[in-house]
C-alpha positions as CSV (number, residue, x, y, z in Angstrom):
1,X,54.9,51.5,-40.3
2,X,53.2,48.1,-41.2
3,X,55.0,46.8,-38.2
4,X,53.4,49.2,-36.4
5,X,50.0,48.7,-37.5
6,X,50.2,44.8,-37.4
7,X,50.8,45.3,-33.6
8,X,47.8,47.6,-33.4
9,X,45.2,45.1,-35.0
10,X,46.9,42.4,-32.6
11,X,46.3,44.6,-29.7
12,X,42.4,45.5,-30.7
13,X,42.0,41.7,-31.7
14,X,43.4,40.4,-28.4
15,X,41.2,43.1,-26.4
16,X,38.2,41.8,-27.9
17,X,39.2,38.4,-26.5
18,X,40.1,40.1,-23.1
19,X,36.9,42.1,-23.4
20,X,34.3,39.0,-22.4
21,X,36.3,37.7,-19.6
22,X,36.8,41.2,-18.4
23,X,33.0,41.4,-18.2
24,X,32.8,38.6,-17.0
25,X,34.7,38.8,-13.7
26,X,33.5,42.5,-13.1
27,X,29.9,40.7,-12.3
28,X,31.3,38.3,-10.2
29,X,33.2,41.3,-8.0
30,X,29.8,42.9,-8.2
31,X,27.4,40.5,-7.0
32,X,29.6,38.9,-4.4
33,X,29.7,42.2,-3.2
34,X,25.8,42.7,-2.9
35,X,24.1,43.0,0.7
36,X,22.1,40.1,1.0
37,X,19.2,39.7,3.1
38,X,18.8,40.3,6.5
39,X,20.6,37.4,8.6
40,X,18.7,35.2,10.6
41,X,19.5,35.7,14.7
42,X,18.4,33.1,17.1
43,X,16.8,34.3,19.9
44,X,18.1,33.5,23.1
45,X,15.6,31.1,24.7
46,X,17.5,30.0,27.9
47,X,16.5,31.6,31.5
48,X,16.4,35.4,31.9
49,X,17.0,34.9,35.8
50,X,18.6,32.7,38.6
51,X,17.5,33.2,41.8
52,X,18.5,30.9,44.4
53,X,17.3,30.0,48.0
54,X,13.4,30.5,46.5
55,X,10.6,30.9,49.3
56,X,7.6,31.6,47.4
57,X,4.3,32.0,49.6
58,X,0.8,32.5,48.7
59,X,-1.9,33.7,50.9
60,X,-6.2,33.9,51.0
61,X,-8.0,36.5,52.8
62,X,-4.6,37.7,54.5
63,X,-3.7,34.3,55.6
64,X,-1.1,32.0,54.5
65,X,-1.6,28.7,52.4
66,X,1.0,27.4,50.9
67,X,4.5,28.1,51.3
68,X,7.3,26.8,48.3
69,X,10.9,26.6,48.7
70,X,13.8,25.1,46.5
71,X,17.4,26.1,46.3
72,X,17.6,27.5,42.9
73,X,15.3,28.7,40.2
74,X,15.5,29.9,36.7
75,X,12.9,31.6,34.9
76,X,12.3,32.8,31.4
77,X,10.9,35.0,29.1
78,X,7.3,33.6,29.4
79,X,7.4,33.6,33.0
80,X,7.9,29.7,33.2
81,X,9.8,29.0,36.2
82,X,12.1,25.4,36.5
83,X,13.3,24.3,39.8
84,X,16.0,21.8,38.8
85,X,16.4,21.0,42.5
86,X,14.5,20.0,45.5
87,X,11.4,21.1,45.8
88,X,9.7,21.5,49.2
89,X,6.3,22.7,50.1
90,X,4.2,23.4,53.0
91,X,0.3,23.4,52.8
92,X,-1.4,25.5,56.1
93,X,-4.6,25.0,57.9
94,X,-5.9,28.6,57.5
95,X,-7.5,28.2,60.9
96,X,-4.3,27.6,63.1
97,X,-1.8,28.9,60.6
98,X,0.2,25.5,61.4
99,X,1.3,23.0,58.4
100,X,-1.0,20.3,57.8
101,X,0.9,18.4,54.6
102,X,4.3,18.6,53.6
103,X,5.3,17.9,50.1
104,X,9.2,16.9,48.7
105,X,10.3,16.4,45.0
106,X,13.2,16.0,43.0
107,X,12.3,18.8,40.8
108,X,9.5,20.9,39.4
109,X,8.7,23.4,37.4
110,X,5.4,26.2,36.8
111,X,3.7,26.5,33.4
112,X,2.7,30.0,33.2
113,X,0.4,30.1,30.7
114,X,-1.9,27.2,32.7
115,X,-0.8,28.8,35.7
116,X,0.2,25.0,37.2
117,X,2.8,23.9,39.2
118,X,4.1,20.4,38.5
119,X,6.6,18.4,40.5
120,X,8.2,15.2,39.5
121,X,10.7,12.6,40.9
122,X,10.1,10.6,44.4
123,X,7.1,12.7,45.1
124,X,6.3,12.3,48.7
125,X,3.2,13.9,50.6
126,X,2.9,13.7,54.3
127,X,-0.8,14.8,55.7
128,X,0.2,15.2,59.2
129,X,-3.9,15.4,60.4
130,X,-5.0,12.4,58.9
131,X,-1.7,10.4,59.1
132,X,-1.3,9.5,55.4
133,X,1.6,9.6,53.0
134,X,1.0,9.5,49.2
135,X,4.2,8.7,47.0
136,X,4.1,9.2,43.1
137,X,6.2,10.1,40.3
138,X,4.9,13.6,39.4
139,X,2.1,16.2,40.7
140,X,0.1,18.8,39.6
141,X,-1.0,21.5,41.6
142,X,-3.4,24.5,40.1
143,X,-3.1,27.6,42.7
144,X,-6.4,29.0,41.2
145,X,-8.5,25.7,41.6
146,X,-6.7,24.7,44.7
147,X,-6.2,20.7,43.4
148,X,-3.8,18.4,42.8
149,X,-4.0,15.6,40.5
150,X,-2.0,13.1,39.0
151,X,-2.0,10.6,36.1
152,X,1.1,8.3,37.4
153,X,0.8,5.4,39.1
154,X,-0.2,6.1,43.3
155,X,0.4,4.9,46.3
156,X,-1.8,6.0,49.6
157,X,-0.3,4.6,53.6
158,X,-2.3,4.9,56.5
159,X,0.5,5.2,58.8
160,X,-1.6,4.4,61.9
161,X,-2.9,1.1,60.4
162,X,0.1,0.5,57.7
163,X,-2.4,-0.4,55.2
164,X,-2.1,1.2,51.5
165,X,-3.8,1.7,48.5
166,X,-2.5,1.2,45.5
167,X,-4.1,3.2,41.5
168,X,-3.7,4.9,38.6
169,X,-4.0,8.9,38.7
170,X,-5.1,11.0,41.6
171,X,-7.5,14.0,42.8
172,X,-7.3,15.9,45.7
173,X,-7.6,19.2,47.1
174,X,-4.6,21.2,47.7
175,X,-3.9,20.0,51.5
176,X,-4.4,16.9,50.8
177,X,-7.5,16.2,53.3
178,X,-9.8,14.7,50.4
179,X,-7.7,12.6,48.1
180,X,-9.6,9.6,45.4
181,X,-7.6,7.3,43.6
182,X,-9.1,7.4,40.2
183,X,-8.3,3.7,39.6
184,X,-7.7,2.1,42.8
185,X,-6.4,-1.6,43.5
186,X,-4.6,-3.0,46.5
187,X,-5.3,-3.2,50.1
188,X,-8.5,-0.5,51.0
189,X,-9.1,0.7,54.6
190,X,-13.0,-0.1,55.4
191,X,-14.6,1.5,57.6
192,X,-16.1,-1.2,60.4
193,X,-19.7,-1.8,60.2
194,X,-19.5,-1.4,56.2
């Protein structure tokens, strides 16, 4: 029996060993197993839609104005729209319903929240009236106000004299029949007799 018994105190003295490290792992199991917060999720900020072949028009009184096209559009959840491609758009006399200016850029997009169109890349603007072309790097066109402006560098032809004039930034109205340079240098058309 004192065999016996000297196992048993061996047995108790080597659980109280085993007892710690027991413990021990038992809260690591349990706190490895605990829910922890709610995981982050990104939310998806890329475009909701893809419409392509865009003609966008926009009208006064019942008669048209302006009239937008581009191949492809994307917009998102704030109603920003980007046209990665071409952007083309006609500006009408309300009078004769025919185009008086033509605008072309490499791209554009509209700003929802200022409610602003802006175009960008080998802008060119034709007014077909008053024979002038006006090239610049980007434009911005408010629907509401009806005007255009610029702060890029400009560049006004007469095409029936082949004069130009040369600034920094822009205002016009929206079809282009009033434009001022708001920092003009070059060559200026003067009227004779002034």
């Amino acid at each position: 029996m004192p065999h016996l018994l000297t196992k048993s105190l061996k047995f108790l003295t080597g659980d109280k060993l085993l007892s710690p490290v027991c413990f021990l792992l038992l809260f690591v199991f349990l706190t490895a197993c605990e829910e922890e917060g709610d995981p982050k999720v990104d939310l998806y900020q890329g475009p909701l839609e893809e419409i392509q072949d865009v003609r966008l028009l926009y009208s006064e009184a019942g008669q048209l104005r302006v009239e937008v096209k581009t191949p492809l559009q994307y917009r998102y959840g704030n109603e920003d729209k980007v046209f990665p491609d071409t952007v083309n758009i006609n500006f009408y006399d309300p009078a004769t319903g025919q185009v008086v200016t033509t605008l072309r850029s490499d791209s554009g997009r509209y700003d929802n929240a200022k409610n602003l169109y802006i175009v960008k890349g080998n802008v060119i603007v034709n007014n077909k009236v008053e024979r002038r072309r006006l090239k610049t790097p980007e434009l911005y066109w408010n629907p509401t106000t009806q005007k255009v402006y610029s702060e890029e560098d400009v560049l006004i032809e007469n095409l029936m004299t082949g004069s130009y004039t040369k600034g920094k930034g822009l205002d016009a109205n929206q079809d282009f029949s009033y434009m001022s340079i708001r920092k003009p240098y070059g060559i200026f058309d003067v009227e004779p007799g002034m």
